[in-house]
DSSP file (Angstrom, degrees, kcal/mol; ACC not computed):
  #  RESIDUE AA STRUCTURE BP1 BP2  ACC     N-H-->O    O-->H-N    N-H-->O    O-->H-N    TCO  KAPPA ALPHA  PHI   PSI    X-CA   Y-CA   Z-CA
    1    1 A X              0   0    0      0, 0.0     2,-0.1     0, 0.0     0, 0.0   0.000 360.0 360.0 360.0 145.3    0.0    0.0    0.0
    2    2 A X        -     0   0    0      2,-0.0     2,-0.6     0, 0.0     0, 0.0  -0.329 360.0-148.1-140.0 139.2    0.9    2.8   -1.0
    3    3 A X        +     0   0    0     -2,-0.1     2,-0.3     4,-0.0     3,-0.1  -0.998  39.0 152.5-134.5 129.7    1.1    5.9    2.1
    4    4 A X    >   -     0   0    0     -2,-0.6     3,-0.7     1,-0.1    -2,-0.0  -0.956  60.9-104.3-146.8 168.7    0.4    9.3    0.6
    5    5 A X  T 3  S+     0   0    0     -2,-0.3     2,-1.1     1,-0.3    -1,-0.1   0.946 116.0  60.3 -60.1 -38.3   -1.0   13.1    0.8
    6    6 A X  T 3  S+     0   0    0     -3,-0.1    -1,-0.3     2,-0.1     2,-0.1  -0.125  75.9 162.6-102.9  63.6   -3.9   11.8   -0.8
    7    7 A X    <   -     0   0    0     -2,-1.1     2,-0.6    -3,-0.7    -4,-0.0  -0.322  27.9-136.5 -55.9 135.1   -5.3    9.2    1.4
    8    8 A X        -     0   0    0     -2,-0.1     2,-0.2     2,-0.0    -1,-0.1  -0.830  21.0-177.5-103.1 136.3   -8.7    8.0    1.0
    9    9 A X        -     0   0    0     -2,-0.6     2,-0.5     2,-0.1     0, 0.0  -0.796  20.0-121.8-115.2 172.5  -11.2    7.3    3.6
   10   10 A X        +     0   0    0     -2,-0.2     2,-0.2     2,-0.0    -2,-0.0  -0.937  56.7  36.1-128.6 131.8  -14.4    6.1    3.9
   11   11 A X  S    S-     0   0    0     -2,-0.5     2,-0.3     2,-0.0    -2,-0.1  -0.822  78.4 -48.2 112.4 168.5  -17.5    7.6    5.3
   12   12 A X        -     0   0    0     -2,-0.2     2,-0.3     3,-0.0     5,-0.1  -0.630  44.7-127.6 -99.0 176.2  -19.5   10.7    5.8
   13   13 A X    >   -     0   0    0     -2,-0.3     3,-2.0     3,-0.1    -2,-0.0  -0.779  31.2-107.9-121.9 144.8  -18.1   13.5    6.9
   14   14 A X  T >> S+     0   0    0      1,-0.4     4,-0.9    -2,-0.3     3,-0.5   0.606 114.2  69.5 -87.9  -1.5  -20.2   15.0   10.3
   15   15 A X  H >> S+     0   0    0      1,-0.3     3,-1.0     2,-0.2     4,-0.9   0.947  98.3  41.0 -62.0 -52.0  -21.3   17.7    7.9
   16   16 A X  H <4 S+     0   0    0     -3,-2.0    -1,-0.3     1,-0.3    -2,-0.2  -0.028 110.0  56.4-101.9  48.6  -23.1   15.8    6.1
   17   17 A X  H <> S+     0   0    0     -3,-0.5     4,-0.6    -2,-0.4    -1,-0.3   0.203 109.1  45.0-118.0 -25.9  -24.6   14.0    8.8
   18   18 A X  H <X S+     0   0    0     -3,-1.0     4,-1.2    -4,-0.9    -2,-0.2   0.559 116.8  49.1 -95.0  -0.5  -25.9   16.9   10.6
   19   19 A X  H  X S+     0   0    0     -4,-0.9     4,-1.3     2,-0.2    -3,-0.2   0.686 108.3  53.0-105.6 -21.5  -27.1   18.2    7.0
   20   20 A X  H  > S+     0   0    0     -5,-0.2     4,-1.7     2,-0.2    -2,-0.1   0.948 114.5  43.8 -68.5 -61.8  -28.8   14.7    6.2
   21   21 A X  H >X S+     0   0    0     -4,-0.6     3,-3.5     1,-0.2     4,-1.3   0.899 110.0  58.0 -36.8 -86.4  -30.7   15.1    9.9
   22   22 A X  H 3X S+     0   0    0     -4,-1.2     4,-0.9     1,-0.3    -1,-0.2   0.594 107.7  41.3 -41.6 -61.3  -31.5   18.6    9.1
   23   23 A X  H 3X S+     0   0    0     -4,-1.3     4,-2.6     2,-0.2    -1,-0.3   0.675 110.5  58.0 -53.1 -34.6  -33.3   17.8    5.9
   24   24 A X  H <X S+     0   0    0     -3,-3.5     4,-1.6    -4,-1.7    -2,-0.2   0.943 106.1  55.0 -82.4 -62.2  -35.2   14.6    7.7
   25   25 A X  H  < S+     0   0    0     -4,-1.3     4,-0.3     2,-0.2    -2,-0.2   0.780 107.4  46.1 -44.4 -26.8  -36.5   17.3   10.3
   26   26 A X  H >X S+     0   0    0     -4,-0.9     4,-2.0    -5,-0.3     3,-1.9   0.975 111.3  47.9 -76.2 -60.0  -38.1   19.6    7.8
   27   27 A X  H 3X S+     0   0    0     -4,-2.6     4,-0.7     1,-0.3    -2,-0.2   0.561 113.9  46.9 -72.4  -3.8  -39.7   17.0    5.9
   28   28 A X  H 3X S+     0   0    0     -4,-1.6     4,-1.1     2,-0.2    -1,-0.3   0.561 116.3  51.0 -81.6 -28.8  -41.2   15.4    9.8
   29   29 A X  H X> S+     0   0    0     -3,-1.9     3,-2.1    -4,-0.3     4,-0.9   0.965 114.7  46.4 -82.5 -48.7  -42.3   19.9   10.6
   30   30 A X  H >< S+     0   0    0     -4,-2.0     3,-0.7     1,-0.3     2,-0.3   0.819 115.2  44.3 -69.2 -65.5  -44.2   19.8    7.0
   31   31 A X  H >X S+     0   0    0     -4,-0.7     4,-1.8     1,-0.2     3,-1.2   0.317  93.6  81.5 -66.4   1.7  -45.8   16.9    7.5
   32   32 A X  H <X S+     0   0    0     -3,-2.1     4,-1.9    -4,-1.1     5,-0.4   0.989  87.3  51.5 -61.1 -62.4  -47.1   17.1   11.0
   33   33 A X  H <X S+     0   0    0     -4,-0.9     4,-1.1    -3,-0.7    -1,-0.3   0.616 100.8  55.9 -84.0  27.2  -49.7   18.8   10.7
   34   34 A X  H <> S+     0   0    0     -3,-1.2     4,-1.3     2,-0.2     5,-0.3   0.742 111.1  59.3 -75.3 -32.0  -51.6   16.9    7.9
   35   35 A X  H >X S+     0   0    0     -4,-1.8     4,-3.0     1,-0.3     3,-0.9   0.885  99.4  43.3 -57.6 -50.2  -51.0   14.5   10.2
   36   36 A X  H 3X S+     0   0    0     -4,-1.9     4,-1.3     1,-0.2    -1,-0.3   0.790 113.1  58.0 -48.0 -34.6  -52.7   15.9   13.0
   37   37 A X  H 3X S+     0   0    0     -4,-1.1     4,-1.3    -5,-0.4    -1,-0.2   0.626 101.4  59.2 -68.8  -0.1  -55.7   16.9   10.6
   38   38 A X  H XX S+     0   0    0     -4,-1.3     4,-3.6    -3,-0.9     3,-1.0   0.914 108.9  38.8 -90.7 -66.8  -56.0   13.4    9.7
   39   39 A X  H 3< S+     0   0    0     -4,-3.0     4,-0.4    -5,-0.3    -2,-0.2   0.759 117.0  48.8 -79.6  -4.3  -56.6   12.2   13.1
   40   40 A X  H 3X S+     0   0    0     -4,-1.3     4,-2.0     2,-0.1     3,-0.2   0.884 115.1  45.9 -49.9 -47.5  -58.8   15.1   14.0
   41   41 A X  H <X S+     0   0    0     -4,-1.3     4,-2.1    -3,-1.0    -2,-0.2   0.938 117.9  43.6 -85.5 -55.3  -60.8   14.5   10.5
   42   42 A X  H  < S+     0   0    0     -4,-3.6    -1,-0.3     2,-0.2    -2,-0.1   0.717 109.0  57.2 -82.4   3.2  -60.8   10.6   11.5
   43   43 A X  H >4 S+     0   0    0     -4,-0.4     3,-7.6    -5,-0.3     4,-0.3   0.921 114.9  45.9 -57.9 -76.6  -61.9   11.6   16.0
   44   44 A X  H 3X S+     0   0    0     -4,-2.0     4,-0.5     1,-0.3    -2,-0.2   0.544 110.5  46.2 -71.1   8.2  -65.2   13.5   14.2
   45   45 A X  H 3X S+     0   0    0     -4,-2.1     4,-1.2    -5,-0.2    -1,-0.3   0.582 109.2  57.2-101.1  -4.2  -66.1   10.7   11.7
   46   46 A X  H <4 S+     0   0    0     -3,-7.6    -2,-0.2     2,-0.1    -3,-0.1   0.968 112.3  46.7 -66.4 -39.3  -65.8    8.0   14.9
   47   47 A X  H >> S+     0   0    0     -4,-0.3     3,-1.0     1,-0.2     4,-0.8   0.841 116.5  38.4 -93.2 -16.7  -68.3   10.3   16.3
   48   48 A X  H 3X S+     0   0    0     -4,-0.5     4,-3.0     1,-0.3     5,-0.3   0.942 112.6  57.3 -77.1 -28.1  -70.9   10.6   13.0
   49   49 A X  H 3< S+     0   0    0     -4,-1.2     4,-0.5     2,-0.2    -1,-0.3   0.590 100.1  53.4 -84.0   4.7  -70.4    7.3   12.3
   50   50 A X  H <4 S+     0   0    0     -3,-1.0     3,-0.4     2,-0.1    -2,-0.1   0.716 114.3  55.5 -85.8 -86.7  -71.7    6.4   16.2
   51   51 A X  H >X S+     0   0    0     -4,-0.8     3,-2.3     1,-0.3     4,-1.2   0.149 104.7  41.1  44.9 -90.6  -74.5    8.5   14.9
   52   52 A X  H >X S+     0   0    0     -4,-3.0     3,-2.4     1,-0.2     4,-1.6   0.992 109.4  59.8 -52.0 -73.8  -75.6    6.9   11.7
   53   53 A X  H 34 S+     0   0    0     -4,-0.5    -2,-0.2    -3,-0.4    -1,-0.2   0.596 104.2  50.5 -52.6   5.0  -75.3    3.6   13.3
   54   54 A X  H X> S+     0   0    0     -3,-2.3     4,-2.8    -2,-0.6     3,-1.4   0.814 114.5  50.5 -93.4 -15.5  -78.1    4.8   16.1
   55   55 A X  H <X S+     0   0    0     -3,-2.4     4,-2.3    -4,-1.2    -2,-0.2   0.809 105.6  45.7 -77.1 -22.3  -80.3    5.9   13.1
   56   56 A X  H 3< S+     0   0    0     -4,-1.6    -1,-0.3     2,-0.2     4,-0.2   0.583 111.5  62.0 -96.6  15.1  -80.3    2.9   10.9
   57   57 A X  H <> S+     0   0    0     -3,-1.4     4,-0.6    -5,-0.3    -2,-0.2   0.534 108.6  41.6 -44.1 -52.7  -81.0    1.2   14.6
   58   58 A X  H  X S+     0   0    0     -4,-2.8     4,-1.7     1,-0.2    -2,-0.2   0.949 113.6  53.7 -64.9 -57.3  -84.1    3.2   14.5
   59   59 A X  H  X S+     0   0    0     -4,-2.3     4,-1.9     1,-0.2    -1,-0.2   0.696 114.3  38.4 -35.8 -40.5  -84.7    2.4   10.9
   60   60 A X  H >> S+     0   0    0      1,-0.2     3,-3.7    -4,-0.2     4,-1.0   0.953 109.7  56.7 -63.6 -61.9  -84.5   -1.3   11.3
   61   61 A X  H 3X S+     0   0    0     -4,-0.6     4,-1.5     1,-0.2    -1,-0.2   0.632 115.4  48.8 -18.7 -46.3  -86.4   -1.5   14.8
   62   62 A X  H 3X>S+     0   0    0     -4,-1.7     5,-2.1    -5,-0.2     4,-1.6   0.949 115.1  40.4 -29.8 -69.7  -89.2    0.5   12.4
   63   63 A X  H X<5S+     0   0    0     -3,-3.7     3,-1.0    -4,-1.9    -2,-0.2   0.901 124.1  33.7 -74.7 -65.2  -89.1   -1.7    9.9
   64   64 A X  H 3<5S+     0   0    0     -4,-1.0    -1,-0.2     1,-0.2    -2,-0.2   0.816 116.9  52.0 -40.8 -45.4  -88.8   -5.2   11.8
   65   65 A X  H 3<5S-     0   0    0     -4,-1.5    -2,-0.2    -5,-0.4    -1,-0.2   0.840 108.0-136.2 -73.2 -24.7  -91.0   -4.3   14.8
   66   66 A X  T <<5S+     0   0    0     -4,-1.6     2,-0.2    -3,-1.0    -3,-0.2   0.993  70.3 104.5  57.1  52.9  -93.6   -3.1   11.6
   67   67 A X  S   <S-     0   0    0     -5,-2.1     2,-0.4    58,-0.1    -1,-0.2  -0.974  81.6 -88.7-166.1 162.8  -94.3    0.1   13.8
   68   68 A X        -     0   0    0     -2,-0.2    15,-0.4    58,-0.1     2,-0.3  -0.556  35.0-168.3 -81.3 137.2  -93.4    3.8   13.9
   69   69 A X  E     -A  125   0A   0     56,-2.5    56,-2.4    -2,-0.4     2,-0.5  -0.689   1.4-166.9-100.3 149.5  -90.2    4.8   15.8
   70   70 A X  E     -AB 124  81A   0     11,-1.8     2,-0.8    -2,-0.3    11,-0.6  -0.958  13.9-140.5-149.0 127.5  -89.6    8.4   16.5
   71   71 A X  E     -AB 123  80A   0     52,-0.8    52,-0.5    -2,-0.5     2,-0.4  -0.886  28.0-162.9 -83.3 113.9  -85.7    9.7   17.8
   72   72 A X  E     -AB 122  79A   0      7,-2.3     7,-1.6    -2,-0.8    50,-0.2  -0.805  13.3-124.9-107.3 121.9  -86.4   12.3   20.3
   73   73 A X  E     + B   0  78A   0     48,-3.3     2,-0.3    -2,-0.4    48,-0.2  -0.563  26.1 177.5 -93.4 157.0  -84.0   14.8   21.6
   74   74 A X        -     0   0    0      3,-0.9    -1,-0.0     1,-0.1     0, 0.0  -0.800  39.4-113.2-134.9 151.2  -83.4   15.1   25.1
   75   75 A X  S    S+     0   0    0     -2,-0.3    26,-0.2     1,-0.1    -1,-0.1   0.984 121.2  42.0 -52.4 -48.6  -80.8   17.7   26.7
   76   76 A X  S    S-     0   0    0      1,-0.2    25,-2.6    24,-0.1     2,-0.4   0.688 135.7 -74.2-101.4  -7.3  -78.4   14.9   28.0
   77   77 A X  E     - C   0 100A   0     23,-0.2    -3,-0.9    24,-0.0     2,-0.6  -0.970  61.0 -46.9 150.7-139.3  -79.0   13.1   24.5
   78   78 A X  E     -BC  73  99A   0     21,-2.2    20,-4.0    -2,-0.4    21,-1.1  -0.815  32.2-168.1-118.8 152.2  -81.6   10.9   22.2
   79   79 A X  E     -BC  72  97A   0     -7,-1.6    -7,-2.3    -2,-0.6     2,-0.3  -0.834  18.4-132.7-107.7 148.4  -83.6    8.3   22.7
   80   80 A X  E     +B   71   0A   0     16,-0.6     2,-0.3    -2,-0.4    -9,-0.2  -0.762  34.1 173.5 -93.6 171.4  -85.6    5.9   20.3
   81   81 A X  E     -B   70   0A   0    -11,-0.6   -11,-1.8    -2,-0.3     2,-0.2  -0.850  19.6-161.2 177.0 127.2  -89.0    5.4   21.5
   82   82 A X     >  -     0   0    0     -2,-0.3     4,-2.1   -13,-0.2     5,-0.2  -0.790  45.4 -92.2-113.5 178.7  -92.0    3.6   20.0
   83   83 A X  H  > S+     0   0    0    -15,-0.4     4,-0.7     1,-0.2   -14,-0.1   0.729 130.7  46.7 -67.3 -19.8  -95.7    4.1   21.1
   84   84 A X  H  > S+     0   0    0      2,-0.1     4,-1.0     3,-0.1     3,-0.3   0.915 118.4  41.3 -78.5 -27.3  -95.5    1.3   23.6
   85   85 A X  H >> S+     0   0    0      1,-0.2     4,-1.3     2,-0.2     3,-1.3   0.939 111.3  57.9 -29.4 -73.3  -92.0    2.7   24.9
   86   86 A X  H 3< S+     0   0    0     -4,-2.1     4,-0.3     1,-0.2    -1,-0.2   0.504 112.5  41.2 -38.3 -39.0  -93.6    6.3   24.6
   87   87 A X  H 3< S+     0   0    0     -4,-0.7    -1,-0.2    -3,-0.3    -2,-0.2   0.607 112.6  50.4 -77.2 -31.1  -96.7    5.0   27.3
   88   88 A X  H XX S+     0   0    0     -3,-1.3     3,-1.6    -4,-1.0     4,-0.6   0.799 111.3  53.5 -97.0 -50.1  -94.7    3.2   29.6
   89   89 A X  H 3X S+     0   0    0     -4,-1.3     4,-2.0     1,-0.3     3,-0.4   0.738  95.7  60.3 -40.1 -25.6  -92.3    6.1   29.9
   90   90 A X  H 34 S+     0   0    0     -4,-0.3    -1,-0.3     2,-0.3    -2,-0.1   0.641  99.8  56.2 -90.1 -17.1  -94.4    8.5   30.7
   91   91 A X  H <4 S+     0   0    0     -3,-1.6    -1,-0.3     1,-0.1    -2,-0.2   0.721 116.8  39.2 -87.6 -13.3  -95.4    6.8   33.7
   92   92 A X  H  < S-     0   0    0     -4,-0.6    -2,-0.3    -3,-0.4    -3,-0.1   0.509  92.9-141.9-113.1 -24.0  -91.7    6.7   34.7
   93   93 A X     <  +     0   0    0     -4,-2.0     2,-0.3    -5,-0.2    -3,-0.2   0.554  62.2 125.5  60.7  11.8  -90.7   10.1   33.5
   94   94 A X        -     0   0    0     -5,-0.4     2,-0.3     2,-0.0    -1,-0.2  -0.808  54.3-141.4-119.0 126.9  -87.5    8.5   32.4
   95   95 A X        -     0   0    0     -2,-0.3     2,-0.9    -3,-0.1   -14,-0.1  -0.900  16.4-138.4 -93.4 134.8  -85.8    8.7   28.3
   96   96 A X        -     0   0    0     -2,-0.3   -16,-0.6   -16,-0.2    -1,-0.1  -0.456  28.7-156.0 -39.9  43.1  -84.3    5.6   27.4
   97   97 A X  E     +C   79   0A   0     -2,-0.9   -18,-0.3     1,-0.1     3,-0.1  -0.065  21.1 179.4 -57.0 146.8  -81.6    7.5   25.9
   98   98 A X  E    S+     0   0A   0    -20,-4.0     2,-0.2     1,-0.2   -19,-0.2   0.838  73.4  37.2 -98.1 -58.8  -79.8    5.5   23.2
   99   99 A X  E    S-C   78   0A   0    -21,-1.1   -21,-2.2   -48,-0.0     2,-0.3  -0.966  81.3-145.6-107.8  95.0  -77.4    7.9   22.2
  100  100 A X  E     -C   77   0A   0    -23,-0.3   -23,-0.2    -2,-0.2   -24,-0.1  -0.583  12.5-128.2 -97.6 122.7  -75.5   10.4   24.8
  101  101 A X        -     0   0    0    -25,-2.6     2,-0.2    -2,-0.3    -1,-0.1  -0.170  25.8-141.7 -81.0 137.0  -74.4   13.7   24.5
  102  102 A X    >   -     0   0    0      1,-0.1     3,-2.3     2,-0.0     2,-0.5  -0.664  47.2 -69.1 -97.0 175.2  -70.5   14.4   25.6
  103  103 A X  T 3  S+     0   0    0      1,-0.2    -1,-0.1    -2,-0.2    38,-0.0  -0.219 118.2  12.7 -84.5 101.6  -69.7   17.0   27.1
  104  104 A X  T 3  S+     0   0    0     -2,-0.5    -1,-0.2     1,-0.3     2,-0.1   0.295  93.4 133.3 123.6 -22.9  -69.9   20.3   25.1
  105  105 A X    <   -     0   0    0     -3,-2.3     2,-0.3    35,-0.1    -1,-0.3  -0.122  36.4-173.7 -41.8 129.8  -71.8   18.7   22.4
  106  106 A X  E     -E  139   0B   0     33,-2.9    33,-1.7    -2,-0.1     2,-0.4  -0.992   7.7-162.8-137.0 141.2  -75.1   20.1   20.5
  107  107 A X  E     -E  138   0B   0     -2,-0.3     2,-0.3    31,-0.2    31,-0.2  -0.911  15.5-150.7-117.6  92.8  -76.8   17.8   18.0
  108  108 A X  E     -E  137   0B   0     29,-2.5    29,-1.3    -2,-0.4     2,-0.5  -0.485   4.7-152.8 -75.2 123.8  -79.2   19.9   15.8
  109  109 A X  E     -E  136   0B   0     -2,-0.3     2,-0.6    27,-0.2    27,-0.2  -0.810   6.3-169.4-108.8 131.5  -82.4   18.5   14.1
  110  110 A X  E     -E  135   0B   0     25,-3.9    25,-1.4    -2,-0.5     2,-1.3  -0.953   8.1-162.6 -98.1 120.6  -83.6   20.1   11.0
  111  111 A X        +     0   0    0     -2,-0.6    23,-0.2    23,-0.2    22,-0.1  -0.747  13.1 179.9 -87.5  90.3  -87.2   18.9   10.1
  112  112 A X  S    S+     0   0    0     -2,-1.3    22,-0.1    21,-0.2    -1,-0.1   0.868  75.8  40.1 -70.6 -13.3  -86.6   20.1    6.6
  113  113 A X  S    S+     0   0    0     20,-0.5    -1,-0.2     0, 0.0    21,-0.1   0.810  84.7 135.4 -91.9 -48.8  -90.7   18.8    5.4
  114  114 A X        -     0   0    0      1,-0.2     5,-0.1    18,-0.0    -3,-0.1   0.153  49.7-162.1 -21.3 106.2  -91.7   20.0    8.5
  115  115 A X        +     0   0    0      0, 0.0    -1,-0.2     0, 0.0    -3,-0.0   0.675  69.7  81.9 -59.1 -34.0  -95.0   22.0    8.0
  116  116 A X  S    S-     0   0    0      1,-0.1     4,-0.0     4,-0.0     3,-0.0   0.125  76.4-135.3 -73.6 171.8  -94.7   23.9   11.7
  117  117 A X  S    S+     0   0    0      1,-0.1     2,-0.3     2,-0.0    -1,-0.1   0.838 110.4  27.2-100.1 -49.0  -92.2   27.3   12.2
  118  118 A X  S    S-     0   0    0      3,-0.0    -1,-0.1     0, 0.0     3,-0.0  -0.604  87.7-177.3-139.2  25.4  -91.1   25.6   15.3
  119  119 A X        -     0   0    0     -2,-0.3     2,-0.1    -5,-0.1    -8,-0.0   0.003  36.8 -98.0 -44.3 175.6  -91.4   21.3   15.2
  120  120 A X        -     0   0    0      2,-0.1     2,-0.1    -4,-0.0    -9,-0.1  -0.022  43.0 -98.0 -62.8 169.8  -90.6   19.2   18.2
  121  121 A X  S    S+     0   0    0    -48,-0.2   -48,-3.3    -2,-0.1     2,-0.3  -0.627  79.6 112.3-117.7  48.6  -87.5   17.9   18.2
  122  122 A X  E     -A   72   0A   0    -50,-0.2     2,-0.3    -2,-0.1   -50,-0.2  -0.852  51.8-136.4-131.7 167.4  -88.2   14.4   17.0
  123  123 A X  E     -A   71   0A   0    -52,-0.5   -52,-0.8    -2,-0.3     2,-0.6  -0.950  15.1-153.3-121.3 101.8  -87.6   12.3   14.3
  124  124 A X  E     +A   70   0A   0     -2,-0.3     8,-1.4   -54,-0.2     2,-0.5  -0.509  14.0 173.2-106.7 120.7  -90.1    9.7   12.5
  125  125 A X  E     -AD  69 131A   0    -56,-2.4   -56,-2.5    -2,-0.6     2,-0.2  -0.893  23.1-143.7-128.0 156.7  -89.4    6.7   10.8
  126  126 A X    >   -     0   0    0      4,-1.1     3,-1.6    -2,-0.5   -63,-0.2  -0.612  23.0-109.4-112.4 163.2  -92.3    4.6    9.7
  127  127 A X  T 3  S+     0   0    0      1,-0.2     2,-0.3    -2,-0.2   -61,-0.2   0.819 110.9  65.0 -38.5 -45.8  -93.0    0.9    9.4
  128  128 A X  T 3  S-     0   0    0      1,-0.2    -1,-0.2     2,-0.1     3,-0.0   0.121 126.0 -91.0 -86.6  22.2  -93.0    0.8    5.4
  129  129 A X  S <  S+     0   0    0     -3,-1.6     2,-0.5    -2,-0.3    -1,-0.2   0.345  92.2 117.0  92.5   4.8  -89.0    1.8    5.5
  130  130 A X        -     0   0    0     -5,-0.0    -4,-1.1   -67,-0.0     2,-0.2  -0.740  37.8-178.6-116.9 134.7  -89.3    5.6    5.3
  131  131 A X  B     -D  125   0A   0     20,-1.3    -6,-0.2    -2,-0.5     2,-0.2  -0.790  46.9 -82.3-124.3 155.7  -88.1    7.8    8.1
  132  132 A X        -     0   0    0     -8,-1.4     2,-0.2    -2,-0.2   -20,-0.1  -0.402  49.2-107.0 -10.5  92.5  -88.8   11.9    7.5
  133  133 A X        +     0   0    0     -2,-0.2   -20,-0.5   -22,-0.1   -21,-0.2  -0.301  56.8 154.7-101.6 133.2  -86.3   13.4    5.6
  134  134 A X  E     - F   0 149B   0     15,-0.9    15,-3.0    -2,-0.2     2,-0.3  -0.763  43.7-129.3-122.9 156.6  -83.7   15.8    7.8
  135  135 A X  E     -EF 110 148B   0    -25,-1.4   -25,-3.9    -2,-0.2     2,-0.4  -0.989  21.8-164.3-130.6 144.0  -80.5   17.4    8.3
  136  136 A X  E     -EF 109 147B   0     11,-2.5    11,-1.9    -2,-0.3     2,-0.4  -0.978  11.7-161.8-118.3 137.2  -78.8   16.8   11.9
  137  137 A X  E     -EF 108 146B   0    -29,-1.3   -29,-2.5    -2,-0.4     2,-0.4  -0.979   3.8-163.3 -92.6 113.3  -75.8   19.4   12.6
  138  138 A X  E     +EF 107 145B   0      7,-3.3     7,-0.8    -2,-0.4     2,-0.3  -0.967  11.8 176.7-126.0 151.9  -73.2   18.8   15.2
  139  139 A X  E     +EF 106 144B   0    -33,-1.7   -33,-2.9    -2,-0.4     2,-0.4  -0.957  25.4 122.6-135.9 142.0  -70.7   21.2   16.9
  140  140 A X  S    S-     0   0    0      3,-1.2    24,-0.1    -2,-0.3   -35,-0.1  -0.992  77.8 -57.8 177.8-169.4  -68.5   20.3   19.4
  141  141 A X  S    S+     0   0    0     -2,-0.4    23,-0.2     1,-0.2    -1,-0.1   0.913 130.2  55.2 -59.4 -32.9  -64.6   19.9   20.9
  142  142 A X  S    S-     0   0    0      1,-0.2    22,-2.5    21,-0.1     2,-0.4   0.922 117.2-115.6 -89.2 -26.6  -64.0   17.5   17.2
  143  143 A X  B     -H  163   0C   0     20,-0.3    -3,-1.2    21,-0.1     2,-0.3  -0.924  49.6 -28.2 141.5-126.2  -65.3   20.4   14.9
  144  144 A X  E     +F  139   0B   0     18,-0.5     2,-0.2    -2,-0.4    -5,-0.2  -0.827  44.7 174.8-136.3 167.6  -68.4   20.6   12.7
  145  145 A X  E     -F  138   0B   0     -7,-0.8    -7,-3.3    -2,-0.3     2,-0.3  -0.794   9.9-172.9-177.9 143.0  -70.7   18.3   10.7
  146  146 A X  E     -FG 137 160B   0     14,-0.9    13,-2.7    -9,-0.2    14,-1.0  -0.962   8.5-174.8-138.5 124.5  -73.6   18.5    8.9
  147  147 A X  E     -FG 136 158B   0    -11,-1.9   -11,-2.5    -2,-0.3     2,-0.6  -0.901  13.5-152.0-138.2 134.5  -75.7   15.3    7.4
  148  148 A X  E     -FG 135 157B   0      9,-3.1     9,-1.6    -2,-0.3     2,-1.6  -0.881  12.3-161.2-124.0 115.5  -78.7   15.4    5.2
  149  149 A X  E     -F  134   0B   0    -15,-3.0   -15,-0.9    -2,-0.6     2,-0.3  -0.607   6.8-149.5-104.2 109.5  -80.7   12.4    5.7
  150  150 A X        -     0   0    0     -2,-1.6     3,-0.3   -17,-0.2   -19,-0.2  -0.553  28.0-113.8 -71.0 136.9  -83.3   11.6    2.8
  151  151 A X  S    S+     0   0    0      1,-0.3   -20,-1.3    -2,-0.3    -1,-0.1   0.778 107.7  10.5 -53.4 -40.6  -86.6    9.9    3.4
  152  152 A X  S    S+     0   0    0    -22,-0.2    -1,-0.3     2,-0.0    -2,-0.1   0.860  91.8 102.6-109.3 -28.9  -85.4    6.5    1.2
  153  153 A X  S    S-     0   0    0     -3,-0.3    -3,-0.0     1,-0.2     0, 0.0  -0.349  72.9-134.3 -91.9 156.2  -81.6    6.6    0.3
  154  154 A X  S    S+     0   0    0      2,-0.1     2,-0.4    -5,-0.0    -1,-0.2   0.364  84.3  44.5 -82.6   8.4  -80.0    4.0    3.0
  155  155 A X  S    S-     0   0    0     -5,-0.1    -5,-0.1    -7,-0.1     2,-0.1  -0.948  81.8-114.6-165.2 151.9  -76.7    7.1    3.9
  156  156 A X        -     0   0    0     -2,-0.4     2,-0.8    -7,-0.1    -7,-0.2  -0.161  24.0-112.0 -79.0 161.3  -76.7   10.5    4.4
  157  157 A X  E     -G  148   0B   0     -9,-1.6    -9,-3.1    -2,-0.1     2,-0.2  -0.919  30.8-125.8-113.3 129.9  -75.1   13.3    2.3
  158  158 A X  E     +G  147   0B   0     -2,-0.8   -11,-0.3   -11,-0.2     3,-0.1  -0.576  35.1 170.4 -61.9 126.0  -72.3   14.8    3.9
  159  159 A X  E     +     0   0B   0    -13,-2.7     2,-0.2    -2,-0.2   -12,-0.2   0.842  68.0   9.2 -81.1 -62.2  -72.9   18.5    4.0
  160  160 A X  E     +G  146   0B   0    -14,-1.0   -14,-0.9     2,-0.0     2,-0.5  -0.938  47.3 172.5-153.6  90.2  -69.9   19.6    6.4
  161  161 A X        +     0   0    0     -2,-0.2     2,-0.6   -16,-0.2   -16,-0.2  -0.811  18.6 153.9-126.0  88.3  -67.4   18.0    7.6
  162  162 A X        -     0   0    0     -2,-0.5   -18,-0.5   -18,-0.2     2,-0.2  -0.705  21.9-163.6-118.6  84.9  -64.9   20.4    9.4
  163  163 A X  B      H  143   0C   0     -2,-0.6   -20,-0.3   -20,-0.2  -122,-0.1  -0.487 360.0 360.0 -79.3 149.2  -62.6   19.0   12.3
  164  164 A X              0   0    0    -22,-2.5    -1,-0.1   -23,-0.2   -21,-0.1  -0.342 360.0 360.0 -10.9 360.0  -60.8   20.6   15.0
């Protein structure tokens, strides 16, 4: 071997090791926060999708039980209730609440058919598979949503889906 000025060695040099790092940290700062919107985006569709799943609960119960079902807002959250529920309750004072509001939460019902300036705050779905067609709004700590539910199609159309 040969000993000379112009040895070579082999490796990186701690420049470019702190300039490789360097580069790896920017691309980790841009992507953070998609990231976080991602799992914001995917908190408020865990919570629409509890949602849906109490309403095509009501839907079946309707449909199977071959009676009307009505989701009824309560302050501390909804219930389903049919007219024998509705009769025995009332003797109890008590809602059978289904679905339960957390804490900061509002779940808004739009009767959009509604005849009234003012409806109740219920929801009707009938034996022969068709429930009332509505839009439900929620605001809360995950962000916004807005769902427009039509009398026959089996899912809602997403109005607004704006997380936190």
């Amino acid at each position: 071997m040969k000993k000379g000025a112009a040895a070579i060695y082999r490796g990186f040099t701690l420049l470019e090791v702190c300039m490789a790092v360097a580069i790896g940290m920017l691309m980790v700062g841009l992507a953070m926060p998609s990231v976080t919107g991602l799992f914001a985006e995917q908190r408020l569709r865990s919570r629409m999708i509890e949602f849906e799943d109490v309403v095509r609960n009501a839907a079946s119960q309707s449909k199977l039980g071959q009676q009307e079902f009505r989701m009824r807002w309560y302050k501390e959250g909804i219930a389903v209730e049919s007219a024998d529920t509705l009769m025995a309750l009332k003797e109890k004072d008590i809602p059978p609440l289904v679905f339960t509001f957390q804490k900061d939460e509002v779940f808004q019902l739009k009767r959009v058919a509604a005849r009234l300036e003012k409806p109740m705050t219920e929801w009707s779905f009938w034996p022969n598979g068709i429930r009332e067609p509505v839009e439900v709004g929620y605001t809360g700590p995950l962000g916004v949503f807005a769902l427009r539910f039509g009398a026959l199609a089996p899912d809602p159309d997403e109005i607004t889906v704006r997380p936190r």
